[in-house]
KOLZADREN-604794 format. One record per atom (N, C-alpha, C): residue in three letters; residue number from 1; atom name; x, y, z. Coordinates in nm, 4 decimals. Example, Ala and Ser with C-alpha at 12.3 -4.5 7.8 and 13.67 -1.06 7.14 Angstrom:
residues 2
('Ala' 1 'N' (1.3190 -0.5690 0.7800));
('Ala' 1 'CA' (1.2300 -0.4500 0.7800));
('Ala' 1 'C' (1.3200 -0.3300 0.7800));
('Ser' 2 'N' (1.2850 -0.2250 0.7080));
('Ser' 2 'CA' (1.3670 -0.1060 0.7140));
('Ser' 2 'C' (1.2900 0.0030 0.7870));
//
This chain:
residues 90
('Unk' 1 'N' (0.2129 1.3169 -1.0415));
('Unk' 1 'CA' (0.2147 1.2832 -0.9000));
('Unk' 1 'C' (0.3590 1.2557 -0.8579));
('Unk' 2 'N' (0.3844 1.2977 -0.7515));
('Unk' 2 'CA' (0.5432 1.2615 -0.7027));
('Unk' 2 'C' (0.5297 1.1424 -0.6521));
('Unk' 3 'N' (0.6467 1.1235 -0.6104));
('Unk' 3 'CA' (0.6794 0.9935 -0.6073));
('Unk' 3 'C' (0.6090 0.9539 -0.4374));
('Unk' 4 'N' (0.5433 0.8889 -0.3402));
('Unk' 4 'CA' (0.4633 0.8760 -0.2100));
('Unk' 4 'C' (0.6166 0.8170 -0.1196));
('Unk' 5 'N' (0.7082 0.8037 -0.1823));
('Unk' 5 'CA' (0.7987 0.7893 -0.0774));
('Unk' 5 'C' (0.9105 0.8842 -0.0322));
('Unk' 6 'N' (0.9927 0.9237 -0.1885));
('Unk' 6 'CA' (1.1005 1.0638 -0.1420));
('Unk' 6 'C' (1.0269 1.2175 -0.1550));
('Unk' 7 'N' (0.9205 1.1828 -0.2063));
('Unk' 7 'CA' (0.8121 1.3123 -0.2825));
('Unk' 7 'C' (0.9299 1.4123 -0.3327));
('Unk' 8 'N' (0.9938 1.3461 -0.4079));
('Unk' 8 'CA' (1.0854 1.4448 -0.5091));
('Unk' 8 'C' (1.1079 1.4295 -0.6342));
('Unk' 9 'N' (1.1050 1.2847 -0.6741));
('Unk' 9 'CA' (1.0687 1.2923 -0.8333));
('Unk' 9 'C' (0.9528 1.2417 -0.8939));
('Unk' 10 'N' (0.8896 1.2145 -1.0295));
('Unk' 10 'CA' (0.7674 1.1885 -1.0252));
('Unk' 10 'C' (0.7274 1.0671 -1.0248));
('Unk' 11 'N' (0.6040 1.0332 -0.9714));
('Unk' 11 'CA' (0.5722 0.8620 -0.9499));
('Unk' 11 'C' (0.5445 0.8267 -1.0533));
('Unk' 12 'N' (0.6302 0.7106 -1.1040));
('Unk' 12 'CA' (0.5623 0.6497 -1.2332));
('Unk' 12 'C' (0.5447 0.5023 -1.2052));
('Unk' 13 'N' (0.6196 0.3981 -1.0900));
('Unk' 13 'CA' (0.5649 0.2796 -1.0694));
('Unk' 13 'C' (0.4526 0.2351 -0.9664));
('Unk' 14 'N' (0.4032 0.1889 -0.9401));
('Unk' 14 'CA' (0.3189 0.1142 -0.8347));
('Unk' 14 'C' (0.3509 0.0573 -0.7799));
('Unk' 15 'N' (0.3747 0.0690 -0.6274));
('Unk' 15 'CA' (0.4044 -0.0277 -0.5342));
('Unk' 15 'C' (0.2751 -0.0635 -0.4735));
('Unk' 16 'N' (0.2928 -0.2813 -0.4438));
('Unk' 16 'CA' (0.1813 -0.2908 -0.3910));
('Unk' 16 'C' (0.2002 -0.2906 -0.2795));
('Unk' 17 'N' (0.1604 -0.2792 -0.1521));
('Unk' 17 'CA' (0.1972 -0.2782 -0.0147));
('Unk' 17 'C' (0.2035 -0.4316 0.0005));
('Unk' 18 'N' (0.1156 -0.4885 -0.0478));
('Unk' 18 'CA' (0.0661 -0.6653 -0.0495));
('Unk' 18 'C' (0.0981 -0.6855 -0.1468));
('Unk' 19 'N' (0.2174 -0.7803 -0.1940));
('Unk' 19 'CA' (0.2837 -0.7947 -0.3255));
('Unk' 19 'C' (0.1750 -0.8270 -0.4498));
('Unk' 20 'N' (0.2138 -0.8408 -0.5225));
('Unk' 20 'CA' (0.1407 -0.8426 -0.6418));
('Unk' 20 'C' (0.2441 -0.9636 -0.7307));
('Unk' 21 'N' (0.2339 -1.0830 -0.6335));
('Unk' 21 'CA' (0.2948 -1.2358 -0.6856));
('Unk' 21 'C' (0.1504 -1.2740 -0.7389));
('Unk' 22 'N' (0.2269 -1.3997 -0.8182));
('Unk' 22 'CA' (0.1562 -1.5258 -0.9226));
('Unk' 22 'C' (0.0436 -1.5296 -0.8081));
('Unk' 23 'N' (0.0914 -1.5942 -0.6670));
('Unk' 23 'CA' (-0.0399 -1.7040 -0.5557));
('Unk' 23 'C' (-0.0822 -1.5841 -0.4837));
('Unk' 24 'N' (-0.0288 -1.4389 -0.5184));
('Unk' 24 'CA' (-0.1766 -1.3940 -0.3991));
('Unk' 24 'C' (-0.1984 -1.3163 -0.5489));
('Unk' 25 'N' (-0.2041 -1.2741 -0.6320));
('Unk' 25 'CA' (-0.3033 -1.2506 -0.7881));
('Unk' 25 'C' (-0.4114 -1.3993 -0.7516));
('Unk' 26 'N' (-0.3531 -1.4944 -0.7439));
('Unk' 26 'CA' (-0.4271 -1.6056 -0.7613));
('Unk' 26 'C' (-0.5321 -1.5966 -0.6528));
('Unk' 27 'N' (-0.5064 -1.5970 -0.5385));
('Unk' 27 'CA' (-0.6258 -1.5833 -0.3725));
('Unk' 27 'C' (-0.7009 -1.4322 -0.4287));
('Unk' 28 'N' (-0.6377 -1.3321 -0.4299));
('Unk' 28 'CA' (-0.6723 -1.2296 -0.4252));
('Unk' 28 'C' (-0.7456 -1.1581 -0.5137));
('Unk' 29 'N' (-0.6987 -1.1748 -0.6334));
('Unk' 29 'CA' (-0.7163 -1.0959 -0.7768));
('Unk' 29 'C' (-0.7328 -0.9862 -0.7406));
('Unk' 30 'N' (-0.8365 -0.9096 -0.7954));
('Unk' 30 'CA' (-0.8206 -0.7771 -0.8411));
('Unk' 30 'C' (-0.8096 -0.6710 -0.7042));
('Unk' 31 'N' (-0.8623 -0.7457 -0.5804));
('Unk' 31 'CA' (-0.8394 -0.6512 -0.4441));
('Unk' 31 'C' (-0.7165 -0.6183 -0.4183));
('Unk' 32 'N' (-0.6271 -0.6742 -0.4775));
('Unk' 32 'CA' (-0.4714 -0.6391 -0.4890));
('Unk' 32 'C' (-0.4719 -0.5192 -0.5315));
('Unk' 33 'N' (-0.5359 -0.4447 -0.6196));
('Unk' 33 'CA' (-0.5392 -0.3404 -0.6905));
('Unk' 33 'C' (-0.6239 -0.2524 -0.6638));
('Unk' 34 'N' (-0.6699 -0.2519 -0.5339));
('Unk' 34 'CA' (-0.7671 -0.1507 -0.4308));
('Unk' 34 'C' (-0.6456 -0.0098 -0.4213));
('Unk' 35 'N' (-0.6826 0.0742 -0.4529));
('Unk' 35 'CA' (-0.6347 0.2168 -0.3857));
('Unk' 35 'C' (-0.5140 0.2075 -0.2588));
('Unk' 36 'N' (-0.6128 0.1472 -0.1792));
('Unk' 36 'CA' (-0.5177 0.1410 -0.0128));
('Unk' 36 'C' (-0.3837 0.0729 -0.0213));
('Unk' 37 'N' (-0.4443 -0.0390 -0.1365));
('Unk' 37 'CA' (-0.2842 -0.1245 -0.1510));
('Unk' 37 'C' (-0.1948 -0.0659 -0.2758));
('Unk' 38 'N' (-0.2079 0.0416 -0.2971));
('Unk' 38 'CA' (-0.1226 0.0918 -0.4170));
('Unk' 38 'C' (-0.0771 0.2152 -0.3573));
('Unk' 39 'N' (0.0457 0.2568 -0.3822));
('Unk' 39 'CA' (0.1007 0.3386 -0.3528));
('Unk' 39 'C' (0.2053 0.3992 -0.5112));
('Unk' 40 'N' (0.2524 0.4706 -0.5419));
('Unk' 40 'CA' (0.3512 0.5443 -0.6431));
('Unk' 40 'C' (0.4388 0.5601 -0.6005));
('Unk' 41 'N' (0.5258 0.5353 -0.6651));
('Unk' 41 'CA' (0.7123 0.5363 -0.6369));
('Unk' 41 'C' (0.7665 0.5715 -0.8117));
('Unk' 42 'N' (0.8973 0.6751 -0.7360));
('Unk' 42 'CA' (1.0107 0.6713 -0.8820));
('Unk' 42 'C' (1.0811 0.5459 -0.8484));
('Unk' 43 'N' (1.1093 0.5276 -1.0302));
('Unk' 43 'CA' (1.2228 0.3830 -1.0025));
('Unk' 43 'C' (1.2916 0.3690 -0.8741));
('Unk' 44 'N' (1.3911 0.5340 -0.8348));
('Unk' 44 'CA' (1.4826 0.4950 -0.7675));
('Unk' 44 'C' (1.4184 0.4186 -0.6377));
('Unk' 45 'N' (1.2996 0.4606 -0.5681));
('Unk' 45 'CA' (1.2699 0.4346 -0.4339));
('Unk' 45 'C' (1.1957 0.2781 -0.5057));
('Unk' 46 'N' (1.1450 0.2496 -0.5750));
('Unk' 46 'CA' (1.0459 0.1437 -0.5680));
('Unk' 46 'C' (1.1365 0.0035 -0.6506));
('Unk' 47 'N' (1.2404 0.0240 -0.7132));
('Unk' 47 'CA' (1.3436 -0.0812 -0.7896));
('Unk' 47 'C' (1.3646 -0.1472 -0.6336));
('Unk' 48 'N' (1.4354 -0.0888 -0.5513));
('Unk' 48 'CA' (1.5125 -0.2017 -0.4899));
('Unk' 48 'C' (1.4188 -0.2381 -0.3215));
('Unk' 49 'N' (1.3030 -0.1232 -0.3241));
('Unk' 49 'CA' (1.2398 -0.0934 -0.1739));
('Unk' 49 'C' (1.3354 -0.0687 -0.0863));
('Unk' 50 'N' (1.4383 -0.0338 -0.1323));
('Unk' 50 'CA' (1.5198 0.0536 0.0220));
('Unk' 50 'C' (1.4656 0.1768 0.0368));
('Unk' 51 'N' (1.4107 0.2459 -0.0063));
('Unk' 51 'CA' (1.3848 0.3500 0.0298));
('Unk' 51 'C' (1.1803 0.3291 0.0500));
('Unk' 52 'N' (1.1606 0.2440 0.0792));
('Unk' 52 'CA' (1.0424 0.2315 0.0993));
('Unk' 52 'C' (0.9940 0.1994 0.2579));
('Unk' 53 'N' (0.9430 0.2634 0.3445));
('Unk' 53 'CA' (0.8915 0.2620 0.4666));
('Unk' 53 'C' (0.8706 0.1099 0.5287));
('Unk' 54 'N' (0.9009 0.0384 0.6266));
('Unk' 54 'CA' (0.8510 -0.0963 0.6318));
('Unk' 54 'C' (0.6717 -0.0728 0.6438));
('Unk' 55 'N' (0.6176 0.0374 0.6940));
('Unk' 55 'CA' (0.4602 0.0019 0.7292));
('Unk' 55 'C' (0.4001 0.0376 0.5654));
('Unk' 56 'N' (0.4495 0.0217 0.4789));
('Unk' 56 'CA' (0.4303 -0.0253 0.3601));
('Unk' 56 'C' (0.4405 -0.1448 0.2655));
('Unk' 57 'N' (0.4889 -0.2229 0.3489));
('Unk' 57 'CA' (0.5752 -0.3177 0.2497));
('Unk' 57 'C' (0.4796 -0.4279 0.3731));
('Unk' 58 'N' (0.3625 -0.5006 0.3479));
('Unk' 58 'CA' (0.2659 -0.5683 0.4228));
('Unk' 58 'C' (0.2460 -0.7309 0.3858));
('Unk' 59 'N' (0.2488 -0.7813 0.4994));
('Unk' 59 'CA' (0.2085 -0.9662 0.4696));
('Unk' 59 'C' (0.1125 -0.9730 0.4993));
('Unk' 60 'N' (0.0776 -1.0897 0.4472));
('Unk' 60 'CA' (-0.0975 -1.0938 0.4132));
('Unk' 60 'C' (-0.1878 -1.1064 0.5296));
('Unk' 61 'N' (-0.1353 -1.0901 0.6555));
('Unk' 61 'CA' (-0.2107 -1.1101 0.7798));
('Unk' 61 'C' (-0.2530 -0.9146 0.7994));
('Unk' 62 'N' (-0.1602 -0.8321 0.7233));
('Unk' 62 'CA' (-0.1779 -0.7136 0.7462));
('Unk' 62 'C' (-0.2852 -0.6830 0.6426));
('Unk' 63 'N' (-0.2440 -0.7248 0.5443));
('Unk' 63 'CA' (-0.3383 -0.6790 0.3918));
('Unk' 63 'C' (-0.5224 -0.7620 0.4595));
('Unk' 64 'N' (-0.4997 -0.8547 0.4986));
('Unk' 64 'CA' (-0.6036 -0.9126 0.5204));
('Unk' 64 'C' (-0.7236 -0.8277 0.6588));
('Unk' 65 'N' (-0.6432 -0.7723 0.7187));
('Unk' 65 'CA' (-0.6783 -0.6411 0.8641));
('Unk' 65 'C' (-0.7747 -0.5618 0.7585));
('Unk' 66 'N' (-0.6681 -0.5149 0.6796));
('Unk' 66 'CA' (-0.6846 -0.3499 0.6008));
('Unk' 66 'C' (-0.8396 -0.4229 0.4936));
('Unk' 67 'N' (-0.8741 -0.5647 0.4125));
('Unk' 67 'CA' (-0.9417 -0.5960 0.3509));
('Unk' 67 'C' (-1.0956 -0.5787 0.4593));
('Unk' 68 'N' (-1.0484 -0.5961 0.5883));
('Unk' 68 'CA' (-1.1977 -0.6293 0.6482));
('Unk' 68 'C' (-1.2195 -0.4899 0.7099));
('Unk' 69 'N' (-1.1013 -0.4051 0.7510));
('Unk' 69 'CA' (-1.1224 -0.2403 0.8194));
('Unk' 69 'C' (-1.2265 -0.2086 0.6898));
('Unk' 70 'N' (-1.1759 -0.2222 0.5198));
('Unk' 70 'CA' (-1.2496 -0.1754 0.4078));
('Unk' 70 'C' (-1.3833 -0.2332 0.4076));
('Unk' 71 'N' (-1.4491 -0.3339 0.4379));
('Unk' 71 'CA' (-1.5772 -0.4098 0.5234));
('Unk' 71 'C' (-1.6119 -0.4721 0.3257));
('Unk' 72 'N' (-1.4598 -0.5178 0.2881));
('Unk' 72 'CA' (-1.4658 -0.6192 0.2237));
('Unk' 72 'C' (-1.4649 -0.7835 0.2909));
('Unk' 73 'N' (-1.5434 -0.8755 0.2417));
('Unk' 73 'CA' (-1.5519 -1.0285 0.2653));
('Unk' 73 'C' (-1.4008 -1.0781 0.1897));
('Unk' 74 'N' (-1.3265 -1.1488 0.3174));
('Unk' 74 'CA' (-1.2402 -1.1938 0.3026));
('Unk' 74 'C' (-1.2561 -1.3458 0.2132));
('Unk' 75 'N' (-1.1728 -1.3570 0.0671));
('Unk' 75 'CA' (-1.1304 -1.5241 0.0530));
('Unk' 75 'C' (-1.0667 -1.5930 0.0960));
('Unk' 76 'N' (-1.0685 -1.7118 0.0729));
('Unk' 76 'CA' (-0.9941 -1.7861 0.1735));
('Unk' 76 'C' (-0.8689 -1.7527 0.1387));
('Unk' 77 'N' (-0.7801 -1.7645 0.2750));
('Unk' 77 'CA' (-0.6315 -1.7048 0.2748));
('Unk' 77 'C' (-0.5222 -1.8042 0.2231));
('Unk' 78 'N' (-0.4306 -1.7998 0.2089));
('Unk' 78 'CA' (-0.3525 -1.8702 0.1216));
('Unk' 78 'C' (-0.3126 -2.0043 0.2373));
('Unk' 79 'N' (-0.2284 -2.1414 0.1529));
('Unk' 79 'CA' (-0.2380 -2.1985 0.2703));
('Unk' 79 'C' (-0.1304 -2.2018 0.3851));
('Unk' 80 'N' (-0.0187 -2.1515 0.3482));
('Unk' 80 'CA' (0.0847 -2.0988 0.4100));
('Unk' 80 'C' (0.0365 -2.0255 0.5352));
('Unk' 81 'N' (-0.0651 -1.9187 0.4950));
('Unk' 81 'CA' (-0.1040 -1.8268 0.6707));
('Unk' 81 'C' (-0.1697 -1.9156 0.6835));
('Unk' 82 'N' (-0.2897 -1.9447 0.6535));
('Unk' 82 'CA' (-0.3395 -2.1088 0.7381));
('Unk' 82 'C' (-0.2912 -2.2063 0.7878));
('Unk' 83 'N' (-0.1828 -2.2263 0.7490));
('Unk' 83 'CA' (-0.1143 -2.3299 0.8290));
('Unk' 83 'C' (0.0207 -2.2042 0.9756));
('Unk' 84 'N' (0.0099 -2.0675 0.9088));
('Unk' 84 'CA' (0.0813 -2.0094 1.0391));
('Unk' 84 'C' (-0.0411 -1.9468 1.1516));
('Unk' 85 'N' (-0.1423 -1.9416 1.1060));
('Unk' 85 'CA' (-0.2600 -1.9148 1.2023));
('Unk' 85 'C' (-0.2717 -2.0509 1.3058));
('Unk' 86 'N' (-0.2490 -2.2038 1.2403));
('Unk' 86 'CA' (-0.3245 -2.2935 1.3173));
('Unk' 86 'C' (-0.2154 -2.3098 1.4163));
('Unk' 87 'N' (-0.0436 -2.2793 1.3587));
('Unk' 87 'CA' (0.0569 -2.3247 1.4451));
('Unk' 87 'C' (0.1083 -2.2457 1.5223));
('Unk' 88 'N' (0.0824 -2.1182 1.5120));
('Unk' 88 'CA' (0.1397 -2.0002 1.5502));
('Unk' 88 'C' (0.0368 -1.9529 1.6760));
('Unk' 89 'N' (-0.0503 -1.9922 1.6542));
('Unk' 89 'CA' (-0.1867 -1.8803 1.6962));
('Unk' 89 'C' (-0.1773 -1.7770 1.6533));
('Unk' 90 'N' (-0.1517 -1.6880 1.5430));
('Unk' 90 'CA' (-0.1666 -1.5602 1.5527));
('Unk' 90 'C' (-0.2478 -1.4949 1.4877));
//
């Protein structure tokens, strides 16, 4: 498979669109590792994400859209967006 960002050399890493940290492994587990949130990258594009699209590179208010468009049941969200949902409104 080439690489989903320069499509010129071959994909050998995984990018998650929704990172794939310690606390959302922890909220999230394995939905991190849904199809939609994985994408393939060569080192060069996926080492530093400069060469990675921003409507790829997603915070968890986006990953959380894309979990319920998939008409997966959301867990509770981490408490950081809970506390930017209650102060923010958004």
């Amino acid at each position: 498979m080439l690489c989903q960002f320069c499509n010129i050399k071959k994909g050998v890493q995984r990018h998650h669109c929704f990172p794939n940290t310690k606390n959302n492994r922890k909220i999230y587990g394995k939905l991190l590792d849904m199809d939609f949130n994985i994408m393939m990258g060569c080192p060069d594009c996926h080492v530093s994400h400069a060469e990675i699209p921003p409507e790829y590179i997603w915070n968890e208010s986006k990953f959380r859209i894309m979990l319920t468009l998939k008409g997966i049941e959301l867990p509770e969200a981490s408490k950081s967006y809970q506390n930017k949902i209650m102060f923010k409104g958004e």
